[in-house]
C-alpha positions in Angstrom: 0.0 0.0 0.0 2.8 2.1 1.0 3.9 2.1 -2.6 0.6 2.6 -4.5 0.4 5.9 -2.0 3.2 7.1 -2.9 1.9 7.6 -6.7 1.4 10.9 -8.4 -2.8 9.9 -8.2 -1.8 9.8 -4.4 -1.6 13.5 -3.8 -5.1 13.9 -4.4 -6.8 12.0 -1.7 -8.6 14.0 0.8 -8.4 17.4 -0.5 -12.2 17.3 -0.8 -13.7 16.4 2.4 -17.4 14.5 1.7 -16.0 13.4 -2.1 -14.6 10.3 -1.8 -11.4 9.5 -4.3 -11.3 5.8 -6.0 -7.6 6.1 -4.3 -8.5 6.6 -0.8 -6.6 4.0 1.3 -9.8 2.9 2.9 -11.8 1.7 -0.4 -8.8 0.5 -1.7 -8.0 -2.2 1.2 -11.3 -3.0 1.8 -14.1 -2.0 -1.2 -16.4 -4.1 0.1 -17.1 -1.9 3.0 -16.5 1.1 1.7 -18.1 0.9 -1.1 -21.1 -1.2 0.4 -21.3 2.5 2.7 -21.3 5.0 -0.1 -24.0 2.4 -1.5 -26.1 2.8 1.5 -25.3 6.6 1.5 -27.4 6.7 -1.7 -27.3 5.0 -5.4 -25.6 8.2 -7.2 -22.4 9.7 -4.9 -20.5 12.9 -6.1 -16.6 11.3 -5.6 -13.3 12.2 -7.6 -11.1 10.3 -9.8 -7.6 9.5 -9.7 -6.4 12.4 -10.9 -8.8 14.6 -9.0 -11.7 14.8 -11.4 -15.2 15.3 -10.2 -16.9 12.0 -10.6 -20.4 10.5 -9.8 -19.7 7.1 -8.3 -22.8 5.0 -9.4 -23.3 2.1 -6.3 -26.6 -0.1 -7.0 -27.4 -3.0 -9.0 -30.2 -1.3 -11.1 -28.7 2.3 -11.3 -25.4 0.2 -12.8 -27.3 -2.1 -15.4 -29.4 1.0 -16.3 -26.0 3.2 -17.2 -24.5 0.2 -18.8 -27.3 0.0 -21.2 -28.0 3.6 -21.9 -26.3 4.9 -25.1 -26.4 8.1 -23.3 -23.5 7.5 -21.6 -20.4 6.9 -23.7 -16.5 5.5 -23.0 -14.6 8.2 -25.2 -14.5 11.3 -23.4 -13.5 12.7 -27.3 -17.1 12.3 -28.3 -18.1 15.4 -30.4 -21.2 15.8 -28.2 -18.9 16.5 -24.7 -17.6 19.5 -25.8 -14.2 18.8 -24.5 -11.1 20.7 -24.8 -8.0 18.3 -25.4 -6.3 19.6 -22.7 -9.7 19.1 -20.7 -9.9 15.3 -22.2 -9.8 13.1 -18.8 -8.1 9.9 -20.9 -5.2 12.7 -22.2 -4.7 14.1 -18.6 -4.4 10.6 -17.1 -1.7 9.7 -19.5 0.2 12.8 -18.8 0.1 11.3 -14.8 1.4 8.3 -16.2 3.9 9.8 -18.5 3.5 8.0 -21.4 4.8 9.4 -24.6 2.5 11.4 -26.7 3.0 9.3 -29.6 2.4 5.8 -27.6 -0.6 7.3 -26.1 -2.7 6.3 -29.1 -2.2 2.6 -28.4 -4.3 2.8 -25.5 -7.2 5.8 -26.2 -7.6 3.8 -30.1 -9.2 0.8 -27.8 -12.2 -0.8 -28.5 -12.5 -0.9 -24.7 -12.4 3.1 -25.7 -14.8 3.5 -28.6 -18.3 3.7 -29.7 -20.9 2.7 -31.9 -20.2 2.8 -34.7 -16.7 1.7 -34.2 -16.8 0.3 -30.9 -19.4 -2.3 -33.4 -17.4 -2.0 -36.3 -14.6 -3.9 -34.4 -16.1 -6.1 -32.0 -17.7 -7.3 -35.3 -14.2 -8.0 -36.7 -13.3 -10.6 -33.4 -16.4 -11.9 -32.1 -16.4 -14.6 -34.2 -13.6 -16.2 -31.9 -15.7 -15.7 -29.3 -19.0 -17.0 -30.5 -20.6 -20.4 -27.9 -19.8 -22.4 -30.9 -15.9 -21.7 -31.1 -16.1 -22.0 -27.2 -17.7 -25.3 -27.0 -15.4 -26.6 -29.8 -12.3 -25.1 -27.5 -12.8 -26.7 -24.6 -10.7 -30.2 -25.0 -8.0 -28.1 -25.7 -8.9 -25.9 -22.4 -9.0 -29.3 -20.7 -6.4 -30.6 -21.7 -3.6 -27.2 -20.3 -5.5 -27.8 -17.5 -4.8 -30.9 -16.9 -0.9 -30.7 -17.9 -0.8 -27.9 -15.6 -1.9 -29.7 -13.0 0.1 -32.6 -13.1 3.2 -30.9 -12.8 2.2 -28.8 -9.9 3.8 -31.4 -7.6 7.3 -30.6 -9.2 6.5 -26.5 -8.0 6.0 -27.5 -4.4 8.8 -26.4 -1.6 7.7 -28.0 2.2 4.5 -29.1 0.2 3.5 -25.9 -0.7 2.7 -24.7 -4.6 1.7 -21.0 -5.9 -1.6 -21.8 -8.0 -1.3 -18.2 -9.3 1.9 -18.6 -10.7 1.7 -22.4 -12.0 -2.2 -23.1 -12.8 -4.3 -20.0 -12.1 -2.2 -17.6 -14.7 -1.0 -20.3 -17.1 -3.9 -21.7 -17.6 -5.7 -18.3 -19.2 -2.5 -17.3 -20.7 -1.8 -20.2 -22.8 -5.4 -20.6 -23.9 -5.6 -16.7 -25.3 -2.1 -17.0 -26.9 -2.9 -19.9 -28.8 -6.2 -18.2 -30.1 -4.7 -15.1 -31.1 -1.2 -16.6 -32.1 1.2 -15.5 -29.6 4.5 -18.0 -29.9 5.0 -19.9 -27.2 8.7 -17.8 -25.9 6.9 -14.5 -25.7 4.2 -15.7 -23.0 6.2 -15.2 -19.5 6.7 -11.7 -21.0 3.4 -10.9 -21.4 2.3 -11.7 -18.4 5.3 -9.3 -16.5 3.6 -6.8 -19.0 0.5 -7.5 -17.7 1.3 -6.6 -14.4 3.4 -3.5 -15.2 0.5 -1.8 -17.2 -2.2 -2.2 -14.7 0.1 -1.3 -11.6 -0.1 2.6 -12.5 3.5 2.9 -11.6 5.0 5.1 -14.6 8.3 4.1 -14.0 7.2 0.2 -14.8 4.4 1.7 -17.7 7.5 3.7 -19.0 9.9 1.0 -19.6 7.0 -1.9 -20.5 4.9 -0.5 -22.6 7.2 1.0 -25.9 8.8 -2.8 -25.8 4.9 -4.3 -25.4 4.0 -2.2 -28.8 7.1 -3.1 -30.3 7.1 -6.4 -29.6 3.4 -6.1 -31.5 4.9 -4.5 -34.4 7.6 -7.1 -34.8 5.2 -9.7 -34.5 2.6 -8.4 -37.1 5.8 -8.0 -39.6 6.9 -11.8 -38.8 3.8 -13.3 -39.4 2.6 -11.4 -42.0 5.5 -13.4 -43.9 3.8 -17.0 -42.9 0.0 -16.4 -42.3 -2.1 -19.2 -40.5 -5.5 -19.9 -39.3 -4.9 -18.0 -35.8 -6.7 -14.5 -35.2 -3.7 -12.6 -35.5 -3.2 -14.1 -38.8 -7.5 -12.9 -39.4 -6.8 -9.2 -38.1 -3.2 -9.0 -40.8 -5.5 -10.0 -43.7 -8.4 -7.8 -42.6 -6.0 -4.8 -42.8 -4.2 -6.0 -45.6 -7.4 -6.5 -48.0 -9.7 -3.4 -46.4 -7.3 -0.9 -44.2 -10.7 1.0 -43.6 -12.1 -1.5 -41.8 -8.9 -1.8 -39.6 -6.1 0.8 -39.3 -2.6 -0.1 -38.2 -3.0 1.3 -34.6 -6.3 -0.4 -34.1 -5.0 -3.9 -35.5 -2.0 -3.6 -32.9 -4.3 -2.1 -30.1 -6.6 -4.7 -30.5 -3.9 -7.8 -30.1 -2.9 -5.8 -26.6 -6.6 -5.6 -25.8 -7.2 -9.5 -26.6 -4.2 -10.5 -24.9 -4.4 -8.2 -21.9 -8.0 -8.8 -21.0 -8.3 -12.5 -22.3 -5.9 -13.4 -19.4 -5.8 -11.5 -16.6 -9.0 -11.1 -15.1 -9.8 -15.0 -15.8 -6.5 -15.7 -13.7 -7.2 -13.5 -11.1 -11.1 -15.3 -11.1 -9.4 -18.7 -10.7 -7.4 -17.8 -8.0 -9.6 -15.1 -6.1 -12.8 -18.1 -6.7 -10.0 -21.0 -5.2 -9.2 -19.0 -2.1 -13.6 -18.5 -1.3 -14.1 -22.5 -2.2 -11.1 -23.2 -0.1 -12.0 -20.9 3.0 -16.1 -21.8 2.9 -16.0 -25.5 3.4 -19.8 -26.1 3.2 -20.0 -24.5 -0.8 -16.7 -26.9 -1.5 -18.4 -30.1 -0.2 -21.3 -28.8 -2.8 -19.2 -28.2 -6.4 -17.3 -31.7 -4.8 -20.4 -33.6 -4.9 -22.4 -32.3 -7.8 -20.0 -31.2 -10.2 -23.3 -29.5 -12.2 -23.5 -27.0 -10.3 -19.6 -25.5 -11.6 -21.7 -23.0 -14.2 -23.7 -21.6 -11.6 -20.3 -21.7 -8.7 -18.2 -19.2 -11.5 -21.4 -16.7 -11.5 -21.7 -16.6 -7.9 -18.3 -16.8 -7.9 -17.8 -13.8 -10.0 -20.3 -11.9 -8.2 -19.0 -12.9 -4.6 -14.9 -12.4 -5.5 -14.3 -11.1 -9.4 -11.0 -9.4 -9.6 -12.8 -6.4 -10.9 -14.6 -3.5 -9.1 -15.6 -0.8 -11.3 -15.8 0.0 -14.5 -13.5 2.5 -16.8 -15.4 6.1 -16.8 -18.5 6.6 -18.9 -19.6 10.3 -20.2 -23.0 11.4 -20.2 -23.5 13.0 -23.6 -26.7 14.8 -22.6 -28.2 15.6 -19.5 -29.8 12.6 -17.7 -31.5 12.1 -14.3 -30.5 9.0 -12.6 -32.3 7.7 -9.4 -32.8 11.4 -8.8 -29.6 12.7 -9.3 -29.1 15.3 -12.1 -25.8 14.2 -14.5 -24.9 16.9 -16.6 -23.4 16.3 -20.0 -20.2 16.0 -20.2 -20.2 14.9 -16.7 -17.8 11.8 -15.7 -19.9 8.8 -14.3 -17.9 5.9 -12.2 -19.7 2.6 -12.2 -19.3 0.3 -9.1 -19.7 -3.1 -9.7 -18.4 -4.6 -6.5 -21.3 -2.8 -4.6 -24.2 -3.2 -7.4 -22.7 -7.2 -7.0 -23.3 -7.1 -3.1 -26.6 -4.6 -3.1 -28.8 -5.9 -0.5 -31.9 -4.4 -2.8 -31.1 -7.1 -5.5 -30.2 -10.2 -3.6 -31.1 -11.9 -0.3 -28.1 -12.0 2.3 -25.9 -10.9 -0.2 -22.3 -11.4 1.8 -22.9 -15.0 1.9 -21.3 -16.8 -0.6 -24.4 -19.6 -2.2 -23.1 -21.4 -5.0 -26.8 -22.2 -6.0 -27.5 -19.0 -6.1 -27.7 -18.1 -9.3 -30.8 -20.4 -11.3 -29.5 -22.5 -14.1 -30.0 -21.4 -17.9 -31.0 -17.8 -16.6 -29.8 -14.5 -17.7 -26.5 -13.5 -15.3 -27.5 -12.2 -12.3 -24.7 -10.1 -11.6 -22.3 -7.3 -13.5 -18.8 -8.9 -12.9 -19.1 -9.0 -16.8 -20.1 -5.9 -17.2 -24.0 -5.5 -19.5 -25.1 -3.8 -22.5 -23.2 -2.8 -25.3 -19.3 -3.1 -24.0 -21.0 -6.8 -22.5 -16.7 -8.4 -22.1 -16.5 -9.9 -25.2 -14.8 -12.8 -23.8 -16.7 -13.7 -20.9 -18.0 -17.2 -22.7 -14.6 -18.3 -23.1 -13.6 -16.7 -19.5 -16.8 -18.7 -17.8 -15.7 -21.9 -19.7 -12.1 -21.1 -18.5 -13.2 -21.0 -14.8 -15.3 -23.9 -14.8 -12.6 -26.4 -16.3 -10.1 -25.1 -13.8 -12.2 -25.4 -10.6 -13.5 -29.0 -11.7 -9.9 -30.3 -12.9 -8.4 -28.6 -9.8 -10.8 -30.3 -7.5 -10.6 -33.7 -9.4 -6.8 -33.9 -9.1 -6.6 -33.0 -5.7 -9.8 -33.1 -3.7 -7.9 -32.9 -0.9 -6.0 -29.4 -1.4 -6.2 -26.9 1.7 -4.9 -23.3 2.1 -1.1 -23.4 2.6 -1.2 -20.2 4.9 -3.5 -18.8 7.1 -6.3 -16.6 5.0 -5.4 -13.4 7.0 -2.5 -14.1 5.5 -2.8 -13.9 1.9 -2.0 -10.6 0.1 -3.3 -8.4 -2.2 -1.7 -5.9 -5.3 -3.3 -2.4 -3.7 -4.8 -1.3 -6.9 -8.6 0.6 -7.1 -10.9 -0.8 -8.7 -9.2 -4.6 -8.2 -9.3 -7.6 -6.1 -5.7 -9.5 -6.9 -4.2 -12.1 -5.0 -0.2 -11.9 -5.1 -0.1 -15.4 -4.7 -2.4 -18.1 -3.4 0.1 -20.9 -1.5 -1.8 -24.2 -1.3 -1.2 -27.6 -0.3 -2.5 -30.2 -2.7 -2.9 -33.3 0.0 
């Protein structure tokens, strides 16, 4: 903690007494109850961002689906109908905290995670054929089969009979399975995955030196294949830009392999290994995925609900004025969606702390945002569902036995906002 706080988004917190920052110590250690109050405080909460910036941190399950779904509110604070200066542009100012080069920045405002209709749809269109329930279904032997390699070998990790399922099953697993649908080689993967954790750590010393090798490394990678073409989706995106460059520029096609490879892992390894530690500290909803292994679909909602590694959502922009729950948003105004208390909002679910793995009915419509909803729905939350189920089963059908290898006061956590990450989850197999 002592680290994140000594950031430049840091120097912010508490200069607005009653306006809670997203990088005050307190929501950051423990969201759940800080967040669960502003949620009880009321369902719309003027806060500030990281960088200062007025926010209005949206807390309940309804007032979150109802943002998420309202076209109103957009994720590019360049959108003609804000009105914003560029020097006014939240996204810009953010990466001037970072210190990011200006000609890098592009890589990360050109995401589709950054766009909207019509190009948010015009690319989603051009991947979400790799992610349709048919190429999912078809995936999983493959899936199974890491998973079950991974888990084989975990005995050859252990030192006094204790293994790190982050670092040999709960990242692997994710990791391996994304690479191999985009087309990463096999060599690159460890480095990826230190990547990983440099972008998302908001430290601009790390960003700095990461993030012109990450592009690079893109670059190099788009010029090798393009030479030897295959059926992977890198190979896809290459001839999409090749045969129509206005359906894909250069920056998007190299944004959109960071995006992929980014997203496709690490939330799914952090689900793995944030839904292992609940199963393995609440022995009654173990017993139940032990004895009815039906029920894994429903265990990785609840699951995701109860413990997904993320806890809000990137900034939307209301593009006209709106009233929500009762609170005017003017346009142009930033809006903050939490999804860790809309997940635990007493309003929407019965006894909402507890963890209840048969929570969630079978063949329903998700009852929870850990996924997000609407338009910007995470494109690759059938393959990250899939992902969790094989690795809970497998994991509990090699070693039905394995128990927590430290106390669970002890486990730690990366201090970031908006996250819930386990720095490593020491178990002992049995």
């Amino acid at each position: 903690m002592s680290e994140l706080m000594n950031s430049p988004f840091a120097a912010h917190v508490g200069k607005h007494p009653g306006e809670p920052n997203v990088m005050d110590p307190a929501l950051i250690t423990d969201p759940f109850t800080g967040y669960g109050a502003l949620r009880e405080q009321g369902p719309v909460v003027r806060g500030r961002f990281m960088d200062d910036s007025p926010v209005w941190l949206v807390t309940r399950f309804e007032e979150v689906r109802q943002v998420l779904r309202d076209q109103r509110f957009v994720n590019n604070p360049a959108s003609p109908s804000l009105n914003y200066a560029p020097e006014d542009n939240p996204l810009t100012r953010l990466m001037e905290m970072l210190g990011l080069p200006e000609h890098l920045r592009v890589y990360l405002l050109g995401s589709i995670l950054n766009y909207d209709a019509p190009d948010h749809t015009r690319l989603r269109r051009l991947v979400s054929r790799a992610f349709t329930a048919r190429k999912i279904t078809d995936l999983r032997p493959r899936v199974e089969q890491i998973a079950d390699a991974l888990l084989a070998r975990l005995p050859e990790h252990a030192e006094d009979g204790v293994v790190d399922l982050i670092q040999h099953f709960a990242y692997p697993l994710p990791i391996t399975v994304i690479c191999e649908l985009v087309g990463i080689p096999e060599a690159d993967r460890p480095q990826w995955r230190t990547w990983g954790a440099d972008l998302i750590s908001m430290d601009p010393d790390r960003l700095g030196a990461s993030f012109p090798a990450m592009i690079e490394h893109i670059h190099q990678m788009v010029r090798e294949r393009r030479e030897a073409l295959t059926d992977d989706l890198l190979s896809e995106l290459i001839r999409t830009h090749d045969d129509d460059g206005g359906r894909l520029s250069d920056v998007e096609m190299v944004t959109m392999i960071l995006t992929l490879v980014l997203a496709g892992h690490e939330t799914t390894a952090h689900l793995i290994s944030n839904g292992t530690a609940a199963l393995l500290t609440h022995p009654d909803q173990l017993r139940l995925v032990k004895d009815d292994p039906a029920l894994l679909p429903r265990a990785v909602h609840e699951l995701m609900r109860w413990c997904g590694p993320v806890h809000m959502t990137q900034l939307r922009y209301a593009t006209a004025d709106v009233d929500l729950a009762g609170t005017p948003i003017r346009q142009g105004d930033a809006v903050q969606l939490i999804l860790v208390s809309a997940n635990f909002d007493p309003r929407h679910y019965t006894d909402p702390d507890r963890l209840d793995l048969t929570r969630h009915p079978a063949g329903h419509a998700e009852n929870h945002v850990g996924f997000g909803h609407g338009a910007h729905y995470c494109l690759g939350a059938t393959l990250a569902k899939q992902e969790g189920e094989v690795a809970f089963g497998k994991l509990l059908t090699h070693y039905p036995d394995i128990s927590l290898g430290i106390a669970p006061e002890h486990l730690e956590r990366t201090p970031l906002p908006g996250n819930w990450r386990l720095n490593s989850l020491p178990v002992r197999l049995g």
